[in-house]
C-alpha positions in Angstrom: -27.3 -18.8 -38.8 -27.6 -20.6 -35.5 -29.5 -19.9 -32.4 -26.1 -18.7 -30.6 -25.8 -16.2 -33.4 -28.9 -14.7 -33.9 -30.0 -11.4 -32.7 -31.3 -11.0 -29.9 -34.4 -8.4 -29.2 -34.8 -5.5 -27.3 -36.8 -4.8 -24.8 -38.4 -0.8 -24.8 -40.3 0.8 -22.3 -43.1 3.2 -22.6 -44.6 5.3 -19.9 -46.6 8.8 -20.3 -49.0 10.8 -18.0 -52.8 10.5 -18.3 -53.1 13.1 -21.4 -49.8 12.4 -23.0 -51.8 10.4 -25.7 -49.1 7.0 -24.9 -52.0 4.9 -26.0 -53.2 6.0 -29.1 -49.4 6.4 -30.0 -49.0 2.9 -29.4 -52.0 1.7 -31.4 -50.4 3.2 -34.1 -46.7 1.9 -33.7 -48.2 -1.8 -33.7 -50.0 -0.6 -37.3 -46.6 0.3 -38.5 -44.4 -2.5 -37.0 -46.4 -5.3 -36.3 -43.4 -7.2 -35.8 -43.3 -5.8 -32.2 -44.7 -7.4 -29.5 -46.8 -6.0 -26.7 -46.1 -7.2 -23.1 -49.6 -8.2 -21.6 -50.5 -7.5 -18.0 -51.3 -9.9 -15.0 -54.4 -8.1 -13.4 -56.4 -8.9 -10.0 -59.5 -6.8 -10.8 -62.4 -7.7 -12.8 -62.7 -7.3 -16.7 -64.6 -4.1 -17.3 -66.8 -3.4 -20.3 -65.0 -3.8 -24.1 -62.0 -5.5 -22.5 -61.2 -8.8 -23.8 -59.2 -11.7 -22.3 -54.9 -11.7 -23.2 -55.7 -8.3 -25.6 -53.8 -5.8 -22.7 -54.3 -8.0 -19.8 -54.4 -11.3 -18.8 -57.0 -11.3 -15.7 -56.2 -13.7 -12.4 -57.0 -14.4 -9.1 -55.1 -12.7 -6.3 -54.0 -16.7 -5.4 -52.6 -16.9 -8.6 -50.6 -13.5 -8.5 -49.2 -14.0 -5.4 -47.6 -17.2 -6.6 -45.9 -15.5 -9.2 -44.2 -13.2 -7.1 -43.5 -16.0 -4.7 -41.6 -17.3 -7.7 -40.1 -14.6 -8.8 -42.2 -14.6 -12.0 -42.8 -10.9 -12.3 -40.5 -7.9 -13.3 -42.1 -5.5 -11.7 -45.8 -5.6 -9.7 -47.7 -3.4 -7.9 -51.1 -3.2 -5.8 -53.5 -0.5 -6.2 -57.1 0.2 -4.8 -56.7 -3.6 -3.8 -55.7 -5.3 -7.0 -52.1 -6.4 -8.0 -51.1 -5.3 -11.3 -47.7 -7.0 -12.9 -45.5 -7.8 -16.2 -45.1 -11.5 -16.2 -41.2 -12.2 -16.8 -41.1 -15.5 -19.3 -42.5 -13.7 -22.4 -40.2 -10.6 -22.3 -37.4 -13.1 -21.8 -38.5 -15.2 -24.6 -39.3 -12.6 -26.8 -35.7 -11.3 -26.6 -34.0 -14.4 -26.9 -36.2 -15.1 -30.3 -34.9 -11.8 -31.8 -37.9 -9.9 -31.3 -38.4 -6.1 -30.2 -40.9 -6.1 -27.0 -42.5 -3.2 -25.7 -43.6 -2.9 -21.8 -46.2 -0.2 -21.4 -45.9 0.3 -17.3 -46.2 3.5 -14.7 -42.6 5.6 -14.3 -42.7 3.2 -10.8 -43.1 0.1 -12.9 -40.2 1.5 -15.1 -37.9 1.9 -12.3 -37.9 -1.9 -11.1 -37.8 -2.6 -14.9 -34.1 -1.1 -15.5 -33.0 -2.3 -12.0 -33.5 -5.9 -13.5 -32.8 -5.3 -16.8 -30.4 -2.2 -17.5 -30.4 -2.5 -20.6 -33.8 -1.8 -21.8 -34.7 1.2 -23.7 -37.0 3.8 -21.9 -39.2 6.3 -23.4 -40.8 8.7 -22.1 -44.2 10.7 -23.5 -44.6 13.8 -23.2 -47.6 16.4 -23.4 -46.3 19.6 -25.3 -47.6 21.6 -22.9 -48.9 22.6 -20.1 -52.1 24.2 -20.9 -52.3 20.9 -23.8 -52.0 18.2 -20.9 -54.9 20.3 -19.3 -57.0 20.9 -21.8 -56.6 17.1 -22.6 -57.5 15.9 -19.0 -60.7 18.4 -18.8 -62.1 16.2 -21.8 -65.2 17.7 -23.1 -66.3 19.2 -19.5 -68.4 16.7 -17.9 -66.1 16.1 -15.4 -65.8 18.2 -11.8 -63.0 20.7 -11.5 -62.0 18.5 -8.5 -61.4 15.3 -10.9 -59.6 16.8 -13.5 -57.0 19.0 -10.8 -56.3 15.2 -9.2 -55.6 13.9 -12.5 -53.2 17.2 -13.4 -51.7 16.6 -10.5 -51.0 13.2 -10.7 -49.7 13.7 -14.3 -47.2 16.1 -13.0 -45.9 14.1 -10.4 -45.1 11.5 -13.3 -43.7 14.2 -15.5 -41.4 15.2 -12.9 -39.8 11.7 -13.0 -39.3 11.9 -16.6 -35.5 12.7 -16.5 -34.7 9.1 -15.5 -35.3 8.1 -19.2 -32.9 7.4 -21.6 -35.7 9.4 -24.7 -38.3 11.8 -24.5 -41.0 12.2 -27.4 -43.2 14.9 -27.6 -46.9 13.9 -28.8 -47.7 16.9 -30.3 -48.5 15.5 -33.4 -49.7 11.9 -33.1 -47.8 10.8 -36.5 -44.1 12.4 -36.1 -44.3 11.1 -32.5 -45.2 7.7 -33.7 -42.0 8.2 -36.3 -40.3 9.1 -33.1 -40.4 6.3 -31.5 -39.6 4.0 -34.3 -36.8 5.8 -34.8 -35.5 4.9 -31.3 -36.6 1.3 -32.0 -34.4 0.9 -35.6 -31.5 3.0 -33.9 -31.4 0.3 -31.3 -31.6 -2.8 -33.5 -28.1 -1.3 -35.0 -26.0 -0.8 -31.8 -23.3 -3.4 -31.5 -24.6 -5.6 -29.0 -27.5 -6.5 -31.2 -25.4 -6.7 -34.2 -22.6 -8.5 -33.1 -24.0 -11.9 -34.3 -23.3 -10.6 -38.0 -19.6 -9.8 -37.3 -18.9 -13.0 -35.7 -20.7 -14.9 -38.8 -18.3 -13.1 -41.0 -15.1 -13.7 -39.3 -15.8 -17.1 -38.6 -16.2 -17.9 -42.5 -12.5 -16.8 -42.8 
């Protein structure tokens, strides 16, 4: 097969509310398909406690940020409490051209300049499977102030109300058929015609 005809990847995004479980889900996906890759993070702030170098972010000097946005290195970026936050462009572009499947974990604002630069990639949406679950989530185990935990409802809601601009919805109500969820979406994808097309074209050419 040559490079022309191989299949390409897709890219997926993944965004979920503060209680919607999006990273524990995602831990698990990687255990399953660990042919996926995982789009790492250009960060301003400083590494906190049990965070490691290139794992979920790579960390970097606002100097450095700001000339990848000056060169248009970035898909989407945003600043926040002072620091930039951003998904760097060249390994989601590699990625895809290699034929592999990339996921982009990112806010539902992040998500939004995602599609507006590449329409075609996948967005999923998770989902709490209720109300009084996404707030029995976000009080933890009550050693947090009423005030806290209402701010981070709040906020949750307000990303939850944005959740009709996905293309899928999973509901993590139980952490192992949401996981099978998601791969499902992934291995639907990989059979749609644009990423197939490679194989037809191989065929047809041998005639």
């Amino acid at each position: 097969m040559t490079k022309a005809m191989m299949n390409k990847g897709g890219v997926f995004i993944v965004s979920g509310p503060s209680g919607s479980g999006k990273d524990t889900l995602l831990v698990k996906l990687f255990e399953k398909m660990p042919e996926i890759k995982f789009s790492i993070s250009c960060i301003t702030r400083g590494m906190r406690e049990g965070e490691k170098q290139g794992e979920k972010y790579n960390f970097i000097t606002k100097e450095e940020f700001l000339g990848m946005i000056e060169r248009d290195e970035l898909l989407e970026h945003n600043r926040y409490v002072g620091n930039y936050y951003g998904t760097p462009k060249a390994p989601v572009m590699q990625a895809v051209e290699n034929g592999c499947d990339m996921v982009i974990e990112v806010d539902v604002n992040g998500a939004e300049k995602i599609r507006e630069k590449m329409p075609e990639a996948v967005s999923i949406f998770i989902m709490p499977p209720s109300f009084d679950e996404l707030e029995r989530r976000l009080s933890g185990r009550g050693t947090e102030s009423a005030e806290i935990v209402a701010e981070r409802m709040n906020n949750s809601l307000r990303e939850i109300e944005r959740a009709s601009e996905y293309d899928y919805i999973v509901i993590n109500d139980d952490i192992d058929t949401a996981v099978d969820d998601i791969m499902s979406i992934i291995l639907s994808q990989r059979l749609k015609l644009d990423r197939i097309r490679y194989i037809i074209d191989e065929v047809l050419e041998k005639c």
